[in-house]
N, C-alpha and C positions, 0 to 999 in steps of 0.2 A: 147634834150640836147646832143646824144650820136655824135646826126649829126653835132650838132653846133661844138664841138669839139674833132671830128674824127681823124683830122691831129695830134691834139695833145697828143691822146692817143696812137694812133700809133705809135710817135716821142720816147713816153717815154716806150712806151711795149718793142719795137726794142733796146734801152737803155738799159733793164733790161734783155734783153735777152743777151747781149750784156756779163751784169755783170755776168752773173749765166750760160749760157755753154762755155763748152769746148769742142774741137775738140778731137774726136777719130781718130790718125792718122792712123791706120790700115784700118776702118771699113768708114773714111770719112764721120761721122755720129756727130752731138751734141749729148751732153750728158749737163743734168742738175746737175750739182756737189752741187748743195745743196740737191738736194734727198737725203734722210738717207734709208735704208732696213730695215728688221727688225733687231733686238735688236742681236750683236755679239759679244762676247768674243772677242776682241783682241789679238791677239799674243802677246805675253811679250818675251823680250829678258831679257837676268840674272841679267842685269842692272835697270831692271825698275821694280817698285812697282804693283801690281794690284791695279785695279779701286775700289776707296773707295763705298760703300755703298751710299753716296750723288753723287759720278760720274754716277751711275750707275739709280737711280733715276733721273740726271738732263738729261741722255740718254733719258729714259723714256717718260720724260715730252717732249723732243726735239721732239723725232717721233711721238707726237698728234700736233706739230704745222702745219697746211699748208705748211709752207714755207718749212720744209720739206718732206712733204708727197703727195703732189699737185705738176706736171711737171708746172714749168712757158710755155713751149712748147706746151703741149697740152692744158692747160689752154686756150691760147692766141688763138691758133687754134680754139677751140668749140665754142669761142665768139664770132669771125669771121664767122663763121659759123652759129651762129645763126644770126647775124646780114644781114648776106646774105639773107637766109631762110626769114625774116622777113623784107626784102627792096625785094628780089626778085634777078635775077642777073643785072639786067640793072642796078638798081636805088644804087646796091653794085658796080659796075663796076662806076658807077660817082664818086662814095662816094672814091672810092678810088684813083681816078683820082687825087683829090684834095691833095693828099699824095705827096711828092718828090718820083722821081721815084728811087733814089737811099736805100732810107729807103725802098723802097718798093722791091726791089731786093732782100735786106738784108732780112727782114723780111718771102721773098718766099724761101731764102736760110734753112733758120731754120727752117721754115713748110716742106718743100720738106724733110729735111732731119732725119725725124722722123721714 
């Protein structure tokens, strides 16, 4: 099934990868901007309130989701990788052949740059 629709899942990995890094102009590196760290204090300037006791739990609750605790990056990468490992290189070098080479540029863009 993964083979039947390979191009597709790559169309839309590339797409979301798309959505979720940003460019480190310094360091010329993506960055996943939905990763959260652990749990921080914010800075408060004298105008602003601190974080209610429910901001502070829905923090909480945030950094158990995947979406932010899981790199879309390296995710996408390990799949890749196992899918290789498990076709082999030849039969991953076809499989990928079938991708637009332009998504597949992109896509080397954002692995290479991990």
């Amino acid at each position: 099934v993964i083979q039947d629709k390979f191009c597709g899942i790559i169309n839309i990995s590339v797409e979301a990868l798309h959505d979720v890094m940003t460019e480190d102009p310094e360091t010329a590196t993506f960055k996943d901007c939905m990763l959260m760290s652990h749990f921080e204090e914010p800075k408060l300037t004298d105008d602003e309130e601190p974080p209610t006791e429910q901001d502070k739990r829905r923090k909480l609750l945030a950094l158990e989701d995947p979406v932010h605790s899981v790199s879309l990056q390296q995710f996408v990468y390990e799949k890749l990788k196992a899918q290789q490992m498990l076709m082999g290189d030849q039969g991953f070098q076809a499989l990928m052949e079938t991708v637009d080479t332009e998504i597949v540029r992109q896509l080397q863009e954002f692995i290479h740059s991990m």
